[in-house]
C-alpha positions as CSV (number, residue, x, y, z in Angstrom):
1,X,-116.5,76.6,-85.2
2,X,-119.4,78.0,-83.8
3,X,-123.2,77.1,-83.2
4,X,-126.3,77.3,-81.3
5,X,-128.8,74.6,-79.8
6,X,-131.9,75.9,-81.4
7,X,-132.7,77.4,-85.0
8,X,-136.0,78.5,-86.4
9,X,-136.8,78.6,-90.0
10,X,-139.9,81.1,-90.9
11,X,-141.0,79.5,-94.1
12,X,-143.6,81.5,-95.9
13,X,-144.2,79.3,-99.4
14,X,-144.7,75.8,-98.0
15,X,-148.1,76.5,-96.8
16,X,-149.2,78.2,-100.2
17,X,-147.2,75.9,-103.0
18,X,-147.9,72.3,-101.0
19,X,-146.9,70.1,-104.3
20,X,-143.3,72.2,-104.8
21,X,-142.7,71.6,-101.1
22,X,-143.5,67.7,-101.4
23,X,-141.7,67.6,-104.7
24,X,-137.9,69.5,-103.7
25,X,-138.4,72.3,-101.2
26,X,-138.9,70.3,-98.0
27,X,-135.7,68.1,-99.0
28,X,-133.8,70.7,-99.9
29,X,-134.1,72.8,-96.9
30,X,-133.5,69.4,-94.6
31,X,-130.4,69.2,-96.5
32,X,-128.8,72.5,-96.2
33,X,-129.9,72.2,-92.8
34,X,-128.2,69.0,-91.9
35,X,-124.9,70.3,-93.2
36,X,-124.7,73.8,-91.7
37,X,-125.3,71.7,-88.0
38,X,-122.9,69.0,-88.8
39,X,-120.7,71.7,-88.8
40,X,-121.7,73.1,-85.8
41,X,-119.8,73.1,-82.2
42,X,-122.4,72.3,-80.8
43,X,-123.3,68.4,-80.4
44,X,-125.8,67.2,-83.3
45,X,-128.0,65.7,-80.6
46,X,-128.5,68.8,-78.6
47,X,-129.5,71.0,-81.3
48,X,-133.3,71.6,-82.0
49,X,-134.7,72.8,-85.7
50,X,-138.1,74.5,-85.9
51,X,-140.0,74.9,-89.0
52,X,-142.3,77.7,-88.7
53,X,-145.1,77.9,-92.0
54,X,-146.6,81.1,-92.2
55,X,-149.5,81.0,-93.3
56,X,-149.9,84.7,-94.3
57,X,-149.8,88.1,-93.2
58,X,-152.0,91.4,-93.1
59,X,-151.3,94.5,-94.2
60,X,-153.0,96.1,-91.0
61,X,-154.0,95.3,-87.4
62,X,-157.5,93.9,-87.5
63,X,-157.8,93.4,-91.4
64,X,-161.0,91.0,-92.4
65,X,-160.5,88.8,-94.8
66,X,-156.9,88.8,-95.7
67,X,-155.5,86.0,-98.0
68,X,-154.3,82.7,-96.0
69,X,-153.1,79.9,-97.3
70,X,-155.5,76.8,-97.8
71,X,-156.7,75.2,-94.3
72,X,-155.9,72.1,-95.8
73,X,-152.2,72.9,-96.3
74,X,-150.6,71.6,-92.9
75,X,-152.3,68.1,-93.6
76,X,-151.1,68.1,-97.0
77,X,-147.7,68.7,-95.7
78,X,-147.4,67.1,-92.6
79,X,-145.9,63.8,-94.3
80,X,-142.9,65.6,-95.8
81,X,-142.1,67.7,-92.3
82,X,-142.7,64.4,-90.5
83,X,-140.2,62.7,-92.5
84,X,-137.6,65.7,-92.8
85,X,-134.7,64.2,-91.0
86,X,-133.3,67.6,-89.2
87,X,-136.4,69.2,-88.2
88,X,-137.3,68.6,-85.3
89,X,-140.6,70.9,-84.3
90,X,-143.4,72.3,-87.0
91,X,-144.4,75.5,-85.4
92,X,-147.7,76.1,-87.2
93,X,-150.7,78.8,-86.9
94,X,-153.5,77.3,-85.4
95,X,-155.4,80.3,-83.4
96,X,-156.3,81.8,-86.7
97,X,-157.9,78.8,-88.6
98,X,-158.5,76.0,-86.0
99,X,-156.7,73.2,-87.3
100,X,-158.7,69.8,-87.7
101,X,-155.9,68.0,-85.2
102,X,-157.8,64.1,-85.4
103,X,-156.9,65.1,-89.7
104,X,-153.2,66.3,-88.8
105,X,-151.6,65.2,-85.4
106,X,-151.6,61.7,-86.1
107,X,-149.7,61.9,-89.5
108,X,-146.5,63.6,-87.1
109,X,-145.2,61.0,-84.6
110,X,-141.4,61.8,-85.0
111,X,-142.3,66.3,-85.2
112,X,-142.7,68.2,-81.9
113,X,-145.6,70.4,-83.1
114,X,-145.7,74.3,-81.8
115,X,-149.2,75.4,-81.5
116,X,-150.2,79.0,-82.2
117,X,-152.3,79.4,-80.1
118,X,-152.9,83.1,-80.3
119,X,-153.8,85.6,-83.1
120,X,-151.2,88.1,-84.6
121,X,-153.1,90.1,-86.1
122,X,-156.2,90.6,-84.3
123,X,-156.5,92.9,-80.9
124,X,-159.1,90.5,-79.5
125,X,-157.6,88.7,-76.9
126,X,-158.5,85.7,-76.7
127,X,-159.8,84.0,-73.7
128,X,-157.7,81.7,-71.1
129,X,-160.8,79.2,-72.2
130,X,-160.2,79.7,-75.9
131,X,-156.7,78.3,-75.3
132,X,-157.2,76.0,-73.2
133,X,-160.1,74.6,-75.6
134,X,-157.3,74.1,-78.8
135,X,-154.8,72.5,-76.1
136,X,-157.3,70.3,-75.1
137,X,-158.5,69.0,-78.5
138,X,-154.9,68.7,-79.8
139,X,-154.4,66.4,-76.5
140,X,-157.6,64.5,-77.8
141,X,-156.3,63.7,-81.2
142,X,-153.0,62.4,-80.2
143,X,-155.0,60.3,-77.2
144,X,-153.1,61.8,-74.6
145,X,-153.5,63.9,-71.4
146,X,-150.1,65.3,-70.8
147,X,-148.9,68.6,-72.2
148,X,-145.3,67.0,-71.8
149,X,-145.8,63.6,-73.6
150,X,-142.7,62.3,-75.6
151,X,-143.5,61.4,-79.6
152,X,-142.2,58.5,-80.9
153,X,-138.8,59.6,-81.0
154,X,-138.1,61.3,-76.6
155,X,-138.6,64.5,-78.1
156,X,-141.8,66.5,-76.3
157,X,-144.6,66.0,-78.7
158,X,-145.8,69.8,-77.7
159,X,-144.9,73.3,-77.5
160,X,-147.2,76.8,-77.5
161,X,-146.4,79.7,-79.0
162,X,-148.4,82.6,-80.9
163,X,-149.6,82.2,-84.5
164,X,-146.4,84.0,-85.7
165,X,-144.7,87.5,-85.1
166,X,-146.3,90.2,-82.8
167,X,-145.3,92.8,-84.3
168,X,-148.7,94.4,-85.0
169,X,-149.4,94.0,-81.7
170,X,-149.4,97.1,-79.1
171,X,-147.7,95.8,-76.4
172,X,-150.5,95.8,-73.6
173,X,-152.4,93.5,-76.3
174,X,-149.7,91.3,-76.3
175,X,-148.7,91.1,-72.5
176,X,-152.9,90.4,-72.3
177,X,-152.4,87.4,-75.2
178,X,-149.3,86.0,-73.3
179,X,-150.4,86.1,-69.6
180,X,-153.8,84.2,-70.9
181,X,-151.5,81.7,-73.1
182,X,-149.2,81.2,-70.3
183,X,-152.3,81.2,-67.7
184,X,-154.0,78.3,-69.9
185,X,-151.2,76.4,-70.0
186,X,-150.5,76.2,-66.5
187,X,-154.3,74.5,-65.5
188,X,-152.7,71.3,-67.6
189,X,-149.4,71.6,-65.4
190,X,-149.1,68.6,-63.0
Protein backbone atom coordinates (compact mmCIF):
# COMPACT_ATOMS: atom_id res chain seq x y z
CA UNK A 1 0.00 0.00 0.00
CA UNK A 2 1.07 3.32 -0.62
CA UNK A 3 -0.30 7.02 -0.42
CA UNK A 4 0.16 10.67 0.15
CA UNK A 5 -1.53 13.29 2.57
CA UNK A 6 -2.59 15.68 -0.08
CA UNK A 7 -4.07 15.27 -3.74
CA UNK A 8 -5.16 17.97 -6.11
CA UNK A 9 -7.62 17.41 -8.83
CA UNK A 10 -7.39 20.21 -11.83
CA UNK A 11 -10.86 20.05 -13.08
CA UNK A 12 -11.40 21.95 -16.27
CA UNK A 13 -15.40 21.06 -17.20
CA UNK A 14 -17.06 21.85 -13.88
CA UNK A 15 -16.84 25.48 -14.23
CA UNK A 16 -18.18 25.41 -18.00
CA UNK A 17 -20.99 22.45 -17.85
CA UNK A 18 -22.43 23.54 -14.08
CA UNK A 19 -25.86 21.31 -14.59
CA UNK A 20 -23.62 17.91 -15.71
CA UNK A 21 -21.47 18.62 -12.68
CA UNK A 22 -24.58 18.92 -10.25
CA UNK A 23 -26.34 16.10 -12.04
CA UNK A 24 -23.21 13.07 -11.89
CA UNK A 25 -19.71 14.57 -12.30
CA UNK A 26 -19.27 15.98 -8.80
CA UNK A 27 -20.51 12.58 -7.35
CA UNK A 28 -18.70 10.65 -9.39
CA UNK A 29 -15.31 12.09 -8.85
CA UNK A 30 -16.11 12.13 -4.77
CA UNK A 31 -16.52 8.51 -5.33
CA UNK A 32 -13.54 7.37 -7.07
CA UNK A 33 -11.93 9.60 -4.80
CA UNK A 34 -13.07 8.05 -1.64
CA UNK A 35 -12.01 4.65 -2.74
CA UNK A 36 -8.50 5.25 -4.15
CA UNK A 37 -7.80 6.91 -0.26
CA UNK A 38 -9.54 4.24 1.60
CA UNK A 39 -6.94 2.38 0.12
CA UNK A 40 -4.37 4.46 1.03
CA UNK A 41 -1.48 3.97 3.79
CA UNK A 42 -1.87 6.85 4.80
CA UNK A 43 -4.67 7.53 7.63
CA UNK A 44 -8.09 8.77 5.97
CA UNK A 45 -8.09 11.69 8.48
CA UNK A 46 -4.76 13.03 7.49
CA UNK A 47 -5.28 13.18 3.93
CA UNK A 48 -6.41 16.54 2.25
CA UNK A 49 -8.32 16.57 -1.37
CA UNK A 50 -8.22 19.84 -3.44
CA UNK A 51 -10.58 20.55 -6.19
CA UNK A 52 -9.08 22.97 -8.43
CA UNK A 53 -11.88 24.43 -11.36
CA UNK A 54 -10.19 26.02 -14.12
CA UNK A 55 -11.83 28.28 -15.34
CA UNK A 56 -9.91 28.59 -18.71
CA UNK A 57 -6.79 29.15 -20.33
CA UNK A 58 -5.07 31.41 -23.04
CA UNK A 59 -3.39 30.62 -25.88
CA UNK A 60 -0.70 33.40 -25.09
CA UNK A 61 0.82 35.56 -22.34
CA UNK A 62 -1.29 38.68 -22.15
CA UNK A 63 -4.28 37.59 -24.43
CA UNK A 64 -7.53 40.04 -24.10
CA UNK A 65 -10.48 38.56 -24.08
CA UNK A 66 -10.01 34.97 -23.99
CA UNK A 67 -13.04 32.62 -23.26
CA UNK A 68 -13.76 32.02 -19.34
CA UNK A 69 -16.19 30.16 -18.03
CA UNK A 70 -19.41 32.04 -16.65
CA UNK A 71 -18.68 34.33 -13.42
CA UNK A 72 -21.56 32.84 -12.03
CA UNK A 73 -20.25 29.21 -12.22
CA UNK A 74 -18.51 28.81 -8.67
CA UNK A 75 -21.89 29.94 -7.00
CA UNK A 76 -23.81 27.65 -9.06
CA UNK A 77 -21.48 24.90 -7.99
CA UNK A 78 -20.55 25.69 -4.61
CA UNK A 79 -23.56 23.38 -3.16
CA UNK A 80 -22.36 20.25 -4.83
CA UNK A 81 -18.38 20.89 -3.78
CA UNK A 82 -19.67 21.82 -0.36
CA UNK A 83 -21.50 18.65 -0.01
CA UNK A 84 -18.75 16.30 -1.74
CA UNK A 85 -17.89 14.14 1.08
CA UNK A 86 -13.89 13.70 0.21
CA UNK A 87 -12.98 17.09 -0.88
CA UNK A 88 -11.83 18.89 1.28
CA UNK A 89 -10.54 22.49 -0.34
CA UNK A 90 -12.03 24.21 -3.68
CA UNK A 91 -9.11 25.94 -5.07
CA UNK A 92 -10.78 28.40 -7.36
CA UNK A 93 -9.52 31.52 -9.66
CA UNK A 94 -10.48 34.55 -8.12
CA UNK A 95 -7.59 37.24 -9.32
CA UNK A 96 -8.95 36.99 -12.85
CA UNK A 97 -12.81 37.62 -12.31
CA UNK A 98 -13.26 38.92 -8.67
CA UNK A 99 -15.53 36.59 -7.19
CA UNK A 100 -18.80 38.05 -5.55
CA UNK A 101 -17.60 36.26 -1.96
CA UNK A 102 -21.04 37.66 0.27
CA UNK A 103 -22.87 35.38 -3.16
CA UNK A 104 -20.40 32.28 -2.67
CA UNK A 105 -18.44 31.93 0.72
CA UNK A 106 -21.41 31.46 2.76
CA UNK A 107 -22.93 28.56 0.70
CA UNK A 108 -19.23 26.48 1.79
CA UNK A 109 -19.04 25.96 5.53
CA UNK A 110 -17.61 22.39 5.49
CA UNK A 111 -14.84 23.42 2.05
CA UNK A 112 -11.50 25.11 2.78
CA UNK A 113 -11.57 27.50 -0.19
CA UNK A 114 -8.01 28.38 -1.97
CA UNK A 115 -8.02 31.80 -3.32
CA UNK A 116 -6.27 32.76 -6.51
CA UNK A 117 -5.19 35.45 -5.80
CA UNK A 118 -2.95 36.20 -8.73
CA UNK A 119 -3.20 36.22 -12.55
CA UNK A 120 -1.67 33.40 -14.78
CA UNK A 121 -1.77 34.88 -17.57
CA UNK A 122 -1.23 38.43 -17.32
CA UNK A 123 2.50 40.02 -16.74
CA UNK A 124 0.97 42.80 -14.58
CA UNK A 125 1.79 42.14 -11.27
CA UNK A 126 -0.49 42.85 -9.21
CA UNK A 127 -0.04 44.98 -6.26
CA UNK A 128 0.57 43.83 -2.45
CA UNK A 129 -2.80 46.16 -2.02
CA UNK A 130 -4.66 44.35 -4.73
CA UNK A 131 -4.24 41.20 -2.65
CA UNK A 132 -4.62 42.18 0.24
CA UNK A 133 -8.07 43.99 -0.95
CA UNK A 134 -9.65 40.20 -2.22
CA UNK A 135 -8.28 38.75 1.32
CA UNK A 136 -9.94 41.27 3.01
CA UNK A 137 -13.36 41.14 1.37
CA UNK A 138 -13.42 37.20 1.41
CA UNK A 139 -12.72 37.78 5.33
CA UNK A 140 -15.82 40.23 5.21
CA UNK A 141 -18.20 37.72 3.65
CA UNK A 142 -17.45 34.92 5.97
CA UNK A 143 -17.64 37.71 9.04
CA UNK A 144 -14.34 36.88 10.12
CA UNK A 145 -10.91 38.60 10.78
CA UNK A 146 -8.56 35.69 10.91
CA UNK A 147 -6.79 34.33 7.81
CA UNK A 148 -6.56 31.00 10.01
CA UNK A 149 -10.34 30.61 11.08
CA UNK A 150 -11.57 26.89 11.30
CA UNK A 151 -15.01 26.23 8.98
CA UNK A 152 -17.54 24.29 10.50
CA UNK A 153 -15.80 21.21 10.29
CA UNK A 154 -11.58 22.19 12.22
CA UNK A 155 -10.41 22.32 8.80
CA UNK A 156 -8.79 26.12 7.99
CA UNK A 157 -11.51 27.85 6.18
CA UNK A 158 -8.58 29.59 3.85
CA UNK A 159 -5.72 28.98 1.76
CA UNK A 160 -3.89 31.39 -1.23
CA UNK A 161 -2.61 30.37 -4.13
CA UNK A 162 -2.29 31.76 -7.83
CA UNK A 163 -5.35 31.58 -10.20
CA UNK A 164 -3.90 28.29 -11.65
CA UNK A 165 -0.53 27.20 -13.36
CA UNK A 166 2.42 29.63 -14.05
CA UNK A 167 3.56 28.34 -16.68
CA UNK A 168 3.24 31.42 -19.04
CA UNK A 169 4.88 33.21 -16.61
CA UNK A 170 8.83 34.30 -17.02
CA UNK A 171 10.03 33.55 -13.90
CA UNK A 172 11.01 37.22 -12.59
CA UNK A 173 7.16 37.82 -13.16
CA UNK A 174 6.36 35.15 -11.10
CA UNK A 175 8.99 35.56 -8.13
CA UNK A 176 7.37 39.50 -8.35
CA UNK A 177 3.58 37.83 -8.16
CA UNK A 178 4.68 35.47 -5.29
CA UNK A 179 6.80 37.83 -3.08
CA UNK A 180 3.65 40.40 -3.24
CA UNK A 181 1.13 37.33 -2.50
CA UNK A 182 3.26 36.16 0.18
CA UNK A 183 3.99 39.94 1.32
CA UNK A 184 0.01 40.50 1.57
CA UNK A 185 -0.50 37.75 3.39
CA UNK A 186 1.82 38.37 6.06
CA UNK A 187 0.09 42.10 7.12
CA UNK A 188 -3.03 39.60 8.27
CA UNK A 189 -0.44 37.36 10.28
CA UNK A 190 -0.88 37.72 14.11
Amino acid sequence: KAGCRHIQVDEPLYARKTEDALAFAIEYLDKAIGRAIKDSAVPQDEITVTIHTCCGYPDFLDQVGYAKAPKQAYQILAPGIDKAANFHAWSIEDAHCHNDFTALLPGLPHTTIILGLVTIAESRVETVEEIRDRIQHALDATGTKDINALNDVGRPMFGFAPDCGLGYLPEEIVRAKLANMREAIKTFEV
